[in-house]
N, C-alpha and C positions, 0 to 999 in steps of 0.2 A: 580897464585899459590905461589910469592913468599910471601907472606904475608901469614903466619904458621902460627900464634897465632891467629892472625882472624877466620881462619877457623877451628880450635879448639877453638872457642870460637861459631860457628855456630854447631858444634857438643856439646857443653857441653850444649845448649838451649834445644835439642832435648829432653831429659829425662824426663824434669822440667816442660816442655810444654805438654807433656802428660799428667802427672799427673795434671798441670794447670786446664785439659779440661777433664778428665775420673772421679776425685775427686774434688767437688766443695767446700767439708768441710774444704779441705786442704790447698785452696788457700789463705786464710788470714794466715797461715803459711809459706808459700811461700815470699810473700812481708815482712812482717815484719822481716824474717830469712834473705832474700835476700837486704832488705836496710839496716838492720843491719851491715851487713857483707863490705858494699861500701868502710868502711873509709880504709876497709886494699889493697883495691886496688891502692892506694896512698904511697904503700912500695914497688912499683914493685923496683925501685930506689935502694933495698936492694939485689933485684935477677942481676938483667944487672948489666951492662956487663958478672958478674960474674959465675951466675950459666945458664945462659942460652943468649943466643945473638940473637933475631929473630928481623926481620923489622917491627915497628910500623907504622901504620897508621899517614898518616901526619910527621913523625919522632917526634911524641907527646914525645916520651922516652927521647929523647937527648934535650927538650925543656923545659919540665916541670915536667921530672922523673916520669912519668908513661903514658898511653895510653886509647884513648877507649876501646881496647881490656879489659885491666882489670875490668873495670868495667861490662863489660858482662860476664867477665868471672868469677868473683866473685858472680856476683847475680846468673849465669845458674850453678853457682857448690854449693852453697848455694840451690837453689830452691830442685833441687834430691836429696842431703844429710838429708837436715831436713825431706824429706817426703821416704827417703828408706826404713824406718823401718815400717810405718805404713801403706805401700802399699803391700810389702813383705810380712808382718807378718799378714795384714786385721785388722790391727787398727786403731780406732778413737779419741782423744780426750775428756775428761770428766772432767769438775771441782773438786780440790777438796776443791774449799774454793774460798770467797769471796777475787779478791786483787788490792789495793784500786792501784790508778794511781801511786800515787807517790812512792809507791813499786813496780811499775813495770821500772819503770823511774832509780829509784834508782839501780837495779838487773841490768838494760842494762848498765849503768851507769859502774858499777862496774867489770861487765862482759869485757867488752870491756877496762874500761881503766887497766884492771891489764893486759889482753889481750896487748897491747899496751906500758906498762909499762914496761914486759919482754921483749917486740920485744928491747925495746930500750936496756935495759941492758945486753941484748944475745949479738946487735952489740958492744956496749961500749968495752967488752970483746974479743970483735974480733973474735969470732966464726963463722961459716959457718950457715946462716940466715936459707938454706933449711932445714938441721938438728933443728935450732931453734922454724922454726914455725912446727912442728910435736911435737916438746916437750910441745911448746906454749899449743900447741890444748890439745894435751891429757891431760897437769895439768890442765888446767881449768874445762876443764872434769872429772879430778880428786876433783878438788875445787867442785863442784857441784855436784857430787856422793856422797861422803862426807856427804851432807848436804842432798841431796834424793837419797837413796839408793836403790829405784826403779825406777830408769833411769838408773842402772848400765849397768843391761843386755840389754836393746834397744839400750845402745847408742854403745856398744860392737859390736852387732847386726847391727847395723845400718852403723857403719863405717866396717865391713866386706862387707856389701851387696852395699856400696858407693864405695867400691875399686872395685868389680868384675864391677860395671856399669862404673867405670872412667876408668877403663883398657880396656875395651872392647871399649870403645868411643879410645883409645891408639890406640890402635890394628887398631880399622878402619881408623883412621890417620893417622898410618903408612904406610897402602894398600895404601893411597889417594896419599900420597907424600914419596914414595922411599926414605929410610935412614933420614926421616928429626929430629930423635933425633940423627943424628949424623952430621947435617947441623946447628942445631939452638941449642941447648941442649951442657954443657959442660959435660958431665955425668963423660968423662976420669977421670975429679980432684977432681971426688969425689970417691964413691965405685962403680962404671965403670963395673956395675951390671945390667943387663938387663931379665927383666922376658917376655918372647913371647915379646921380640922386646921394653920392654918398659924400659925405669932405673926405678932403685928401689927406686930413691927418688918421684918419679911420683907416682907412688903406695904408698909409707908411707904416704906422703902430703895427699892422698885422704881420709884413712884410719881416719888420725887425722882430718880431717876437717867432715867426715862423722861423726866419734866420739863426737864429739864439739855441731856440728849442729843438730844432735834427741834431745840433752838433751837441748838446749839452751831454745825453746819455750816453755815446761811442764817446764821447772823450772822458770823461772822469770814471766809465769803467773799462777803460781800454778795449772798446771791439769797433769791429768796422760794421760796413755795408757790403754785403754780395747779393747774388744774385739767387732770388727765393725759387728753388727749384719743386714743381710740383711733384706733389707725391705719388707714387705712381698702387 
């Protein structure tokens, strides 16, 4: 049980893997949201020591600045956030236009290195990373509303219904292991704010990445959301 991130990385699979196995229209949304998402597990190196201290696996963190953990923990929080909205709300996917590869290439492309761009310039500036990537997430999801203004309300939607599922996966994490956001988490030196047991930077993080993650797929391959009609 000393290995906390692990096992919060075995609870964030649980969500993603349902829906994996209950919606099969979803799961090419799934992989492509969740390998998208890999390269930012390679910034754990921006949270340690500082906003959080748990034992890696292997001591991968002190060796090569990040862990197996993150990388399962980014594709199982990727996998539930792109499919919250369209599970909750009973939507599906629908084209709304031909778009050829190299625009789709191009959009991730983009997506990701502005993504990446600001992480770097938040730390340049020396600001506190956990506050950055919630900013991160929401302007690009702001960049991308902007440009389709009917992904506003899913993606709104969608990082409300990602925080009540990442807080309640909190919540059972903290039943599991007694006080361990006060074991592994620096929460004190930040806003040392806790909702049902959880810091409120746990909860904003989810909110922003749930945000990010509905719009990311209907926009870099041009489809919407309707309404998932049962089969008869």
């Amino acid at each position: 049980m000393k290995y906390h991130f692990f096992i919060l990385c075995g609870l964030i699979l649980i969500p993603g893997t349902i829906v994996f196995v209950v919606r099969s229209d979803l799961r090419r949304v799934i992989w492509i949201v969740g390998l998208c998402s890999l390269p930012f597990a390679f910034t754990e190196f921006l949270f340690y020591p500082t906003y959080w201290e748990p034992l890696f696996l292997f001591d991968l963190v002190n060796k090569i600045g990040f862990g197996i953990e993150d990388l399962i923990f980014v594709f199982g929080l990727a996998a539930f956030t792109s499919t919250a909205y369209p599970v909750c709300f009973n939507r599906r996917f629908e084209a709304l236009a031909e778009t050829a590869a190299r625009v789709v290439v191009y959009r991730v492309a983009a997506l990701l290195g502005s993504a990446l761009a600001l992480t770097g310039l938040w730390v340049i500036a020396g600001w506190q990373i956990i506050w950055g990537s919630v900013a991160i997430m929401l302007g690009v999801s702001a960049a991308m509303g902007l440009s389709r203004r009917d992904l506003i309300v899913p993606s709104l939607l969608g990082g409300g219904v990602s925080a009540l599922v990442y807080g309640a996966i909190c919540y059972v994490f903290a039943l599991l292991i007694p006080d361990v956001f006060e074991l592994s988490w620096h929460a004190e030196r930040f806003s040392n704010v806790y909702l049902l047991g959880v810091p409120l930077e746990e909860l904003l993080y989810s909110v922003g990445a749930g945000v990010v993650a509905t719009a990311f797929y209907p926009f870099v391959f041009s489809q919407r959301f309707v309404k998932n009609r049962a089969e008869r």
